[in-house]
N, CA and C atoms as an extended XYZ file, in Angstrom:
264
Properties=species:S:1:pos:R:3:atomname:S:1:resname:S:1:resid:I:1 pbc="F F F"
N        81.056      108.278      121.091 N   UNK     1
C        80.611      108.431      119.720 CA  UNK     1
C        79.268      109.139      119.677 C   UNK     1
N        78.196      108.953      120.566 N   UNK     2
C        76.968      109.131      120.505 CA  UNK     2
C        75.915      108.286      120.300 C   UNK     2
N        74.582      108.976      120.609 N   UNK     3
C        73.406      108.174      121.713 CA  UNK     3
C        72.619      107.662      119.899 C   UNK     3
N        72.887      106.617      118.851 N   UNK     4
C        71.779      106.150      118.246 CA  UNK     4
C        70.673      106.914      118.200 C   UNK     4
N        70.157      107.199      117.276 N   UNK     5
C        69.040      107.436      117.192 CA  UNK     5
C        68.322      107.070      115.477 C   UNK     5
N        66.973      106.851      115.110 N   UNK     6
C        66.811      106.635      114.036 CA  UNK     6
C        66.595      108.244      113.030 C   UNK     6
N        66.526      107.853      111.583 N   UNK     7
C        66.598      108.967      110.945 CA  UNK     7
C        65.477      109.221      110.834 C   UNK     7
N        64.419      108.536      110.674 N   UNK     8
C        62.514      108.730      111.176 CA  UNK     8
C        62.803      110.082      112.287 C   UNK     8
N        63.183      109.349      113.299 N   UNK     9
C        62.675      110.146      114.842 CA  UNK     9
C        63.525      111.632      114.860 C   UNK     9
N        64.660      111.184      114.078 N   UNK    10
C        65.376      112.637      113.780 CA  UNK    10
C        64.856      113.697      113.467 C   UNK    10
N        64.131      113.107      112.210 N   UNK    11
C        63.397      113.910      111.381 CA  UNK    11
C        62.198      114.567      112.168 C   UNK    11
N        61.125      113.848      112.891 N   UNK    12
C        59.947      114.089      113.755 CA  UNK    12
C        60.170      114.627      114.957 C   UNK    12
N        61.276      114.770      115.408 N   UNK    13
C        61.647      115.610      116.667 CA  UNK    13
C        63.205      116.270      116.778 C   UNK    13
N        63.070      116.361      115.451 N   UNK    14
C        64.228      117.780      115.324 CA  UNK    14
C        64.610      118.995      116.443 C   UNK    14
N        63.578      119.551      116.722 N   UNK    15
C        63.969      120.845      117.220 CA  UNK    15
C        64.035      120.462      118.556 C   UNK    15
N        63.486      119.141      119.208 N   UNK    16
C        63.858      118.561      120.847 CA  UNK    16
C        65.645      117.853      120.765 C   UNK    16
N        66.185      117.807      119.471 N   UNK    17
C        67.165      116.839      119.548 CA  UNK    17
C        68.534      117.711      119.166 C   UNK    17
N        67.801      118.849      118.473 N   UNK    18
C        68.845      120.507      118.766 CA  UNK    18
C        69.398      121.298      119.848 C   UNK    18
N        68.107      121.084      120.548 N   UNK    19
C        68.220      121.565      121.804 CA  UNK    19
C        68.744      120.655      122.888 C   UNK    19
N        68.711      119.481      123.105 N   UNK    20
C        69.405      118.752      124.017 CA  UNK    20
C        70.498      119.266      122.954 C   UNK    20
N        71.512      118.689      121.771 N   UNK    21
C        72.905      118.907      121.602 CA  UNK    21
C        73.290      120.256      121.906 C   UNK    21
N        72.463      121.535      121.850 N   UNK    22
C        73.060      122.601      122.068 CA  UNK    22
C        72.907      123.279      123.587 C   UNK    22
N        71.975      122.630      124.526 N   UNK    23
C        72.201      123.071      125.979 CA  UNK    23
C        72.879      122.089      126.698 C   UNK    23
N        72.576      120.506      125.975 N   UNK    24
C        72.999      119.522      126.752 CA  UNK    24
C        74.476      119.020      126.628 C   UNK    24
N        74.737      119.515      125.366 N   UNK    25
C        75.920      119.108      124.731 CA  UNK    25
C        75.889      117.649      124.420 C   UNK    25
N        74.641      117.128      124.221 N   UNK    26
C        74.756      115.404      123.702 CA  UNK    26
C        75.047      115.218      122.653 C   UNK    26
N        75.597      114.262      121.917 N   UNK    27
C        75.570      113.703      120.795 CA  UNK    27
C        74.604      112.710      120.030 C   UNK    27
N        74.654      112.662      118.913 N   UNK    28
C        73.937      111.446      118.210 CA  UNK    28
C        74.345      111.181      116.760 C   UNK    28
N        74.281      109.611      117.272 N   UNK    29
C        74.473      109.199      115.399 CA  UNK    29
C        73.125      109.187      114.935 C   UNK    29
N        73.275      109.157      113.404 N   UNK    30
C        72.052      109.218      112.664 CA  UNK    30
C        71.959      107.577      112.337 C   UNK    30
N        71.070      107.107      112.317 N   UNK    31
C        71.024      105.542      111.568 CA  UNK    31
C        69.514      105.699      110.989 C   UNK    31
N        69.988      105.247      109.363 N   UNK    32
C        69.279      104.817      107.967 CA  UNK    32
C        69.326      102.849      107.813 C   UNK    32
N        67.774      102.346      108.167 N   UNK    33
C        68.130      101.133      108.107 CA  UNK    33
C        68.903      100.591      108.736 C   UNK    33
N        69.327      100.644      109.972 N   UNK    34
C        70.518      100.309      110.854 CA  UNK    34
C        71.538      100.598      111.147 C   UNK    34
N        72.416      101.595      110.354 N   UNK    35
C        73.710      101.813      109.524 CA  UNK    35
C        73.583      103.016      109.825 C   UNK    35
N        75.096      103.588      110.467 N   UNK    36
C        75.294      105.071      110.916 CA  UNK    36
C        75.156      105.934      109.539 C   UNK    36
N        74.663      106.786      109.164 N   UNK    37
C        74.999      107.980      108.091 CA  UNK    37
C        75.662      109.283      108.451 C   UNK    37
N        75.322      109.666      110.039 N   UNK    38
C        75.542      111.150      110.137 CA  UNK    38
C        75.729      111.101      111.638 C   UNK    38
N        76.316      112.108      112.252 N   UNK    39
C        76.675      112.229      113.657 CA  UNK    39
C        76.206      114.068      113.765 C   UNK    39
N        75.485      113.822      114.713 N   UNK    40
C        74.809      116.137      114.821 CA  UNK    40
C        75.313      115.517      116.795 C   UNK    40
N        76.344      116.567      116.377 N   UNK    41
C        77.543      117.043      117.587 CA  UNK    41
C        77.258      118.707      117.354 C   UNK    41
N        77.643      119.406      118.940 N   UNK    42
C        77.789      120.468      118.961 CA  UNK    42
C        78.830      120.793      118.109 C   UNK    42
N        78.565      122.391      117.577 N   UNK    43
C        79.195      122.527      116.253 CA  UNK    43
C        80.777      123.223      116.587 C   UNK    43
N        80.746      123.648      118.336 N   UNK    44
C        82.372      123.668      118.377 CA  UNK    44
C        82.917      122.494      118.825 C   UNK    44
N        82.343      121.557      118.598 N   UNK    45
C        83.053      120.163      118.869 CA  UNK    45
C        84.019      119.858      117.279 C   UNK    45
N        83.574      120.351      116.376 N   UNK    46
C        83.650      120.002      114.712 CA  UNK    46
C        84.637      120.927      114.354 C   UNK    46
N        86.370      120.566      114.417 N   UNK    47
C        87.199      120.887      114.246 CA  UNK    47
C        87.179      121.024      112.718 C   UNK    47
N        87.343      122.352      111.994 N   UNK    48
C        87.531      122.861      110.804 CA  UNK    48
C        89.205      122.679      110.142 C   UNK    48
N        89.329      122.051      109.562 N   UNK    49
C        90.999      122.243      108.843 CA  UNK    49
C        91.080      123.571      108.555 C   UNK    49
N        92.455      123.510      108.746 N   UNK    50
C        93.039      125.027      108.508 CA  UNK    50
C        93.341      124.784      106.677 C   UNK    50
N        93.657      126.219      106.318 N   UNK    51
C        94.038      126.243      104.852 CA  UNK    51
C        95.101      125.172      104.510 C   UNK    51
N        96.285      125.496      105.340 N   UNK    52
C        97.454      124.677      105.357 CA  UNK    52
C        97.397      123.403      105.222 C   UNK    52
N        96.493      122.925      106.264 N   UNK    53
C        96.557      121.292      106.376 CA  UNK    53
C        95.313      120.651      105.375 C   UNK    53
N        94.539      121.809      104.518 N   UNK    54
C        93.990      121.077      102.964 CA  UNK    54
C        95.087      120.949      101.728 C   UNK    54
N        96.057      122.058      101.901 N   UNK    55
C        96.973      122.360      100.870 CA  UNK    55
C        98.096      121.189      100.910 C   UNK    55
N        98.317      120.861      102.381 N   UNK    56
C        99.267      119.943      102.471 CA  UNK    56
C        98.750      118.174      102.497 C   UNK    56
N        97.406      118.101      102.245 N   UNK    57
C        96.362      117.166      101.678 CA  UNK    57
C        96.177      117.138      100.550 C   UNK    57
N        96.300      118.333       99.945 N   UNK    58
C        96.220      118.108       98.241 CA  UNK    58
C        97.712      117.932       97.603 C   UNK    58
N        98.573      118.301       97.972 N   UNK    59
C        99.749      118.323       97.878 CA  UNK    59
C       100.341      116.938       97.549 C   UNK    59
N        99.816      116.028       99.317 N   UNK    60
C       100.490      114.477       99.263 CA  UNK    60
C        99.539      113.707       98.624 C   UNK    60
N        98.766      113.931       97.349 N   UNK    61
C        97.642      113.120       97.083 CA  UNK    61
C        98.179      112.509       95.971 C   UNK    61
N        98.017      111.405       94.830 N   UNK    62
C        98.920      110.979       93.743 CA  UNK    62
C        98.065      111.596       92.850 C   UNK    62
N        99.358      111.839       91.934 N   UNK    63
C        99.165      112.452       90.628 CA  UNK    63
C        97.352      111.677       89.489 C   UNK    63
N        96.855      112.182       89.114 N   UNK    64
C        95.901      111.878       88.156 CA  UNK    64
C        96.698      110.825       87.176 C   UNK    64
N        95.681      109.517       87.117 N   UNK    65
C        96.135      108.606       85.924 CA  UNK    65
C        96.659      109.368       84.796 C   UNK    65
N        96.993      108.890       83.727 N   UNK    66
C        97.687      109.978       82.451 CA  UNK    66
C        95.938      109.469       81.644 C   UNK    66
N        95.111      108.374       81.778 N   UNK    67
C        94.105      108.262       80.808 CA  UNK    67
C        92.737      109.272       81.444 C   UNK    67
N        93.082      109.618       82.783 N   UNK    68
C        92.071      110.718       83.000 CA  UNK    68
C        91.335      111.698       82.264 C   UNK    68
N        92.551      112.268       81.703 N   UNK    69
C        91.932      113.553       80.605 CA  UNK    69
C        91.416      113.007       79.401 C   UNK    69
N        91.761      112.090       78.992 N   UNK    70
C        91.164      111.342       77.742 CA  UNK    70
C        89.778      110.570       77.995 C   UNK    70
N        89.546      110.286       79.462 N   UNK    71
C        88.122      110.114       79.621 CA  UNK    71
C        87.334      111.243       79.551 C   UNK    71
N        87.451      112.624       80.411 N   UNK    72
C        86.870      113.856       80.566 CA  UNK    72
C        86.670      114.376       78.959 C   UNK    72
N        87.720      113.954       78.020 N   UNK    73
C        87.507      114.608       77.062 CA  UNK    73
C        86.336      114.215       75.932 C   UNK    73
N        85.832      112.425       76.139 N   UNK    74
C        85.050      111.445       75.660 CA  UNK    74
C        83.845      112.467       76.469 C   UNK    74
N        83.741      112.587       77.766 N   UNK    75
C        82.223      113.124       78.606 CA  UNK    75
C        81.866      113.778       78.087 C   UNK    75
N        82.983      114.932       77.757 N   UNK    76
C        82.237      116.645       77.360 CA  UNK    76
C        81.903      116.062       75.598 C   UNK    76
N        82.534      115.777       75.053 N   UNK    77
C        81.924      115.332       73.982 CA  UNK    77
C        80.880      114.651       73.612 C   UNK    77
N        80.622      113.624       74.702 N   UNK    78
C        79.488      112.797       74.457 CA  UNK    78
C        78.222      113.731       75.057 C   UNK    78
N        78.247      114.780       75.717 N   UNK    79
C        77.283      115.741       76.541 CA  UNK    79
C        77.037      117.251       75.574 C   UNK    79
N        77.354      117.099       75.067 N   UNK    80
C        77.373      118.424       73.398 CA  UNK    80
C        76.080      118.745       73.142 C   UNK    80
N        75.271      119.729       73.695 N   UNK    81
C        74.310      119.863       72.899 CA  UNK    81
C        74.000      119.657       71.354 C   UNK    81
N        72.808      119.783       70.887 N   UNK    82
C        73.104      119.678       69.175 CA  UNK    82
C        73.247      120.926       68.696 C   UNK    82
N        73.577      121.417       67.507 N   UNK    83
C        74.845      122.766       67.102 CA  UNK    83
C        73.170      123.803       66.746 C   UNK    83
N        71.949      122.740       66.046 N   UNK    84
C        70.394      123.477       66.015 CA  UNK    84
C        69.788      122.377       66.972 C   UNK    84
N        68.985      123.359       68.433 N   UNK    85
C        68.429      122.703       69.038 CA  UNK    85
C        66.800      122.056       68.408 C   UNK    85
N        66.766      122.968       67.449 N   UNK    86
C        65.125      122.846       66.770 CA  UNK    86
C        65.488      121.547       65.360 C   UNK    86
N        66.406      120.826       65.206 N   UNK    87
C        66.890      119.878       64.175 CA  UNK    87
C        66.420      118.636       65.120 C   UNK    87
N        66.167      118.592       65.972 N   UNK    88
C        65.961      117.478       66.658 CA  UNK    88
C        64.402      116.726       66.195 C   UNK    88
């Protein structure tokens, strides 16, 4: 998985912790408060999806509730500027 490290020390020795992953090929998790957030792996380690296998991800995903659009339609309405911005 990779070598812990905090997100402080990440931050304060960045460009030593680039360079080990990119000559050394090490890994590291990021930890915030204890708790993993982020993993900085060499970047051909970080398999990219192909077009196909997003299309065939959006594809098997379930249909949108039917009250979806009737919420979106409450947002944009409730977010309306006023029709004179100077009436305010």
């Amino acid at each position: 998985m990779g070598t812990p490290v905090s997100a402080t020390d990440l931050a304060r020795n960045l460009g030593d912790y680039l360079a080990r992953v990119r000559y050394r090929r090490e890994s590291f998790v990021v930890e915030k408060n204890g708790k993993a957030v982020a993993q900085v792996v060499p970047a051909d380690e970080v398999g990219a999806a192909s077009m196909s296998a997003a299309f065939s991800a959006w594809d098997s995903a379930a249909p949108p509730d039917p009250s979806f659009a009737g919420d979106l339609e409450r947002v944009a309405a409730a977010d309306r500027p006023p029709e004179d911005p100077w009436a305010l």
